[in-house]
KEBA-681970 format. One line per field, with one value per residue: residue number from 1; residue in one letter; x, y, z of N, C-alpha, C in turn. Coordinates in steps of 0.001 Angstrom, whole numbers, plus 500000, padded with zeros to 6 digits. Example, Ala and Ser with C-alpha at 12.3 -4.5 7.8 and 13.67 -1.06 7.14 Angstrom:
% residues 2
k	1 2
r	A S
n.px	513190 512850
n.py	494310 497750
n.pz	507800 507080
ca.px	512300 513670
ca.py	495500 498940
ca.pz	507800 507140
c.px	513200 512900
c.py	496700 500030
c.pz	507800 507870
% end
This chain:
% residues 69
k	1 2 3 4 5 6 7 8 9 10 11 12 13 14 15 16 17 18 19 20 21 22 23 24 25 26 27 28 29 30 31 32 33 34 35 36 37 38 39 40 41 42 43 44 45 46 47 48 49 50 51 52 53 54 55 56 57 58 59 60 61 62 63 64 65 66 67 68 69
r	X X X X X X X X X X X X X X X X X X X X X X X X X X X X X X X X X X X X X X X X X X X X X X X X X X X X X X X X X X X X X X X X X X X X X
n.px	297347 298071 300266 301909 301579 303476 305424 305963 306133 308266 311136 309423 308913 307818 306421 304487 302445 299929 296737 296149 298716 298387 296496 297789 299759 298301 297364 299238 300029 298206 295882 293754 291892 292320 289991 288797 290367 289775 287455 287333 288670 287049 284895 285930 286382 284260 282914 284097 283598 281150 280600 281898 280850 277807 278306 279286 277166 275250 276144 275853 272976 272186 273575 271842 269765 269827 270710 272636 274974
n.py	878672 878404 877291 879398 881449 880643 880842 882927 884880 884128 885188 887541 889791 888958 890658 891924 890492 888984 888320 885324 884689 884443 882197 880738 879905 878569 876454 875118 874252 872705 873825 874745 873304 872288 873061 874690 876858 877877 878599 880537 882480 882870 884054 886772 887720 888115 889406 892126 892723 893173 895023 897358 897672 898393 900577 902450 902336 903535 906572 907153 907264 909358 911418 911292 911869 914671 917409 919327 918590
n.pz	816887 819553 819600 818391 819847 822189 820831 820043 822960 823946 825544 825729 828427 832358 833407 831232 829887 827337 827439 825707 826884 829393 829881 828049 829540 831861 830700 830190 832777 833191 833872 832832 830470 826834 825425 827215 827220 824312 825237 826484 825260 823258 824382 825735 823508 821899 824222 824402 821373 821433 823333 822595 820071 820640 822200 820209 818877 820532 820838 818239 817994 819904 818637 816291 817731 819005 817481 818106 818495
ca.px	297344 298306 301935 302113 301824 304087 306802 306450 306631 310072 311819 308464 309659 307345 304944 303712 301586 299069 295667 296871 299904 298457 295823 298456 300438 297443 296653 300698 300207 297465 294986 292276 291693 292322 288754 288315 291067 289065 286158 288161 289273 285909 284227 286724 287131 282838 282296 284681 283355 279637 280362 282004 279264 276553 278947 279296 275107 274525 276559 275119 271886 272182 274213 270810 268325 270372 271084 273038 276078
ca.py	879884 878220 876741 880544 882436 880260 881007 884868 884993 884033 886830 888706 890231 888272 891414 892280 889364 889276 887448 884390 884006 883984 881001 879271 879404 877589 875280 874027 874102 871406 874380 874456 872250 873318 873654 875969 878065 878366 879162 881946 883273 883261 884767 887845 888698 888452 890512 893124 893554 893653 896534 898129 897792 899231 902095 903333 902421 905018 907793 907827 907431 910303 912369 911686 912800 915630 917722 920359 917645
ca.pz	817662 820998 819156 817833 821355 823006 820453 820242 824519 824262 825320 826444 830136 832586 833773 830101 828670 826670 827741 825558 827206 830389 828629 827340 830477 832555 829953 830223 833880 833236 834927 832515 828899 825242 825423 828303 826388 823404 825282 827456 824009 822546 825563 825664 822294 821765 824912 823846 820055 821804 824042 821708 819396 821538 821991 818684 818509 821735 820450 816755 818269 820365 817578 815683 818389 819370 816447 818502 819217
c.px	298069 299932 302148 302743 302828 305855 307038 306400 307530 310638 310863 308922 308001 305650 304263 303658 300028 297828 295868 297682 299476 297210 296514 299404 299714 297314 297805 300894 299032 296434 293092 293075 291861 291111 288172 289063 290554 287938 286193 287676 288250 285040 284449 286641 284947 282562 283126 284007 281808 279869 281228 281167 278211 277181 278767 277582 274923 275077 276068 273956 271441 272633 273218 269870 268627 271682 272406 274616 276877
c.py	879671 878089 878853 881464 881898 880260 882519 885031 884848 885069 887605 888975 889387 889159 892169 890862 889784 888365 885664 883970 883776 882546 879932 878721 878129 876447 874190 873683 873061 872503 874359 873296 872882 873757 874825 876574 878815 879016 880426 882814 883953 884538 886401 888448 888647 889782 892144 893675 894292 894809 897585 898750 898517 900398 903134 903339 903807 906115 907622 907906 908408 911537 912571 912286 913984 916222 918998 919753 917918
c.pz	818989 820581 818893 819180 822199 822344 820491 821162 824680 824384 826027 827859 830552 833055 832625 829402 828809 827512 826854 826296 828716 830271 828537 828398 831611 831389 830346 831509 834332 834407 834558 830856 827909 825218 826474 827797 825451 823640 826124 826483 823861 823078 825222 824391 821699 822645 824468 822749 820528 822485 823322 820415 819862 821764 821573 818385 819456 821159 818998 816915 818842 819715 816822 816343 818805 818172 817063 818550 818160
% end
């Protein structure tokens, strides 16, 4: 994944990157560890699905108690 992102940035203009690329840029800048990368990653892409999750829970939960919606 890390070899991957650092070949499709080629070319990317420098003020649109992705959360990887700015990842993979510290890691090459010796800022954090492969392991603090992975645990960035992990972090981000958990907290995201969770609040998205609870989301979609509050509005069907409320679509059920409130039949008028």
């Amino acid at each position: 994944m890390i070899n991957a992102s650092r070949t499709s940035r080629e070319g990317r203009s420098e003020h649109r990157k992705y959360m990887i690329d700015v990842l993979v840029d510290m890691l090459d800048n010796n800022m954090i560890t492969e392991k603090q990368l992975v645990d960035e990653f992990v972090t981000a892409l958990s907290a995201g699905y969770e609040t998205t999750a609870r989301s979609i829970s509050w509005a069907l939960i409320q679509m059920a108690h409130n039949g008028n919606i």
